[in-house]
Every structure is written in C-alpha cells, then in structure tokens.
N, C-alpha and C positions, 0 to 999 in steps of 0.2 A: 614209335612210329616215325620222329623227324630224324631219326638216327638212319633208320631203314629207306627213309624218301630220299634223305641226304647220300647214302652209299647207293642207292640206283642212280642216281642222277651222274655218279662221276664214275661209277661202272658201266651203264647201261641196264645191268639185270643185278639178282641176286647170291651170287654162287656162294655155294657150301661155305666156303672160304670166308668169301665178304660177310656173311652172317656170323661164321664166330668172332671176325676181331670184331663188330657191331657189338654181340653178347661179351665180348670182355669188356670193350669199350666202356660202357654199360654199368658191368657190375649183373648183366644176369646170366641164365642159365643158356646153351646155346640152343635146347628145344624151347623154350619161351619166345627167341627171334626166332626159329622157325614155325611156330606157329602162328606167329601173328603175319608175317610175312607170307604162308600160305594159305592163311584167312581173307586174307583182302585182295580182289582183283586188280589194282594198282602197281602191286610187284608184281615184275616178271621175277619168275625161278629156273628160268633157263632164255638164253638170249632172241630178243624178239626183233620184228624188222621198226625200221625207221618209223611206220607211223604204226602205233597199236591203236587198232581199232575195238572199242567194245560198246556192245549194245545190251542194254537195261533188260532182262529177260523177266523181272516181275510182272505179276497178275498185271497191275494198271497199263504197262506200256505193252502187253500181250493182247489186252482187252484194244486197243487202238491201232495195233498192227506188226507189234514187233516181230512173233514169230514170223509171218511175210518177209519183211526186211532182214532177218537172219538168213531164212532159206535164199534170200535175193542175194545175198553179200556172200554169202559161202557159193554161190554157185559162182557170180562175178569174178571171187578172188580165185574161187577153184580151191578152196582149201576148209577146213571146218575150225572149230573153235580149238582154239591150244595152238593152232599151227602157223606158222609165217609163207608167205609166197617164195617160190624160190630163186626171187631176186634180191628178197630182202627189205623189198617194200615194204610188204603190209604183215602185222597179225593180227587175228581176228581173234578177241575173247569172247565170251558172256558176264556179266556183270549183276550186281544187285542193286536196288535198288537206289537210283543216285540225286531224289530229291528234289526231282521235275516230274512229278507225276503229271501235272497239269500241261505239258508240253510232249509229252510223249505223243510216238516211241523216241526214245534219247541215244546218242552214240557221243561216246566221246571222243575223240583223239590225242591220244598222248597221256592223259588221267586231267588233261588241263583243259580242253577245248570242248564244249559241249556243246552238240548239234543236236536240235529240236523238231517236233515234227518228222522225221524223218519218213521218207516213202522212199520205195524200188528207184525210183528218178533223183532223188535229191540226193539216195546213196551215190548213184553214178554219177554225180554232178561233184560231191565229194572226193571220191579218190579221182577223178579226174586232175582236180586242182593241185590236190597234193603231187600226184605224177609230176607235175611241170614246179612242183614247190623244194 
C-alpha cells in the first residue's frame, strides 16, 4: 500500500502501467496491486481533478445525513460519484468507512484532509475555499 500511496503521489493517479512497475518493484503479482489499488477509495485508477472529494457512505454517517450531503454535492458539482468536473476541479467519490463515525457525515479531501459534520452549507463553504485555494 506505501508503494501504491508513493506512485500516486508522483503520478497523480494509478495507471495500468504505474501498477506494474509498483508489482515488479515489489516482487508481486501485477493482479495483487490491482486489487489492492481497486479496493481502497484512496487510489485514483484513472486521473482525478485537483481536489478529490469523498464522503463516508456508511450506515453511521448515512444515519446523520450523509446521503443528503451526496445528493447536495453531486447536484452542486453537477457531476455523480467516479466522475471529475469539467474544469478539473473536483472529483467526487464515495468512500467507506473512515473512522469518525462519531463526527459524521465525513468528507475528505485529498485522502488527507478530513471534514467533519458536514451539511449542504458547510459542503458549499468547502469547495468555495478550495476554488480561490
């Protein structure tokens, strides 16, 4: 996994490619880094915009609002989960659970930045900042 966090970082995403020299790198099989890579919503597998956006779709932050704040953020971005804005801004995932249950609904940005609480308002308050960020 720090072999695959390591090659997005200096690629951006993960392509076909970056994953097999990762799995030779390695010493494993080149379906073993793809799977783990298309296990975890962390990797991108195809290139995403500047700020990846993902929100916690589990039971506990659904039970406090999350599907709300999906439908709010897809309708805002204009775009749905998998997909990037066509500026290049945003992508918007879905994610599992990231271990703030007690803080949800959660959105991260970047897999690094973790926004708590989140409502319709505080999404827009968010990618506001990023735009001018």
């Amino acid at each position: 996994m720090a072999a695959l966090t390591i090659a997005q970082t200096e690629q951006g995403w993960l392509s076909n490619e970056t994953m097999q020299e990762v799995a030779t790198h390695i010493g494993m099989p080149p379906i073993a880094v793809y799977e783990v890579a298309s296990f975890y919503t962390m990797y991108n597998l195809k290139p995403a915009g500047k700020f990846k956006l993902t929100i916690c779709t589990n039971l506990p932050c659904q039970l406090m609002g999350a599907t709300t704040c999906a439908e709010h953020a897809k309708k805002t971005l204009g775009i749905g989960f998998g997909e990037t804005t066509a500026d290049g801004m945003f992508t918007l995932k879905e994610g599992e659970c990231f271990g703030a249950c007690g803080d949800a609904p959660v959105f991260t940005v970047n897999n690094h930045d973790l926004r708590a609480k989140i409502t319709p308002e505080k999404f827009d308050e968010l990618v506001e900042s990023l735009k001018k960020a």
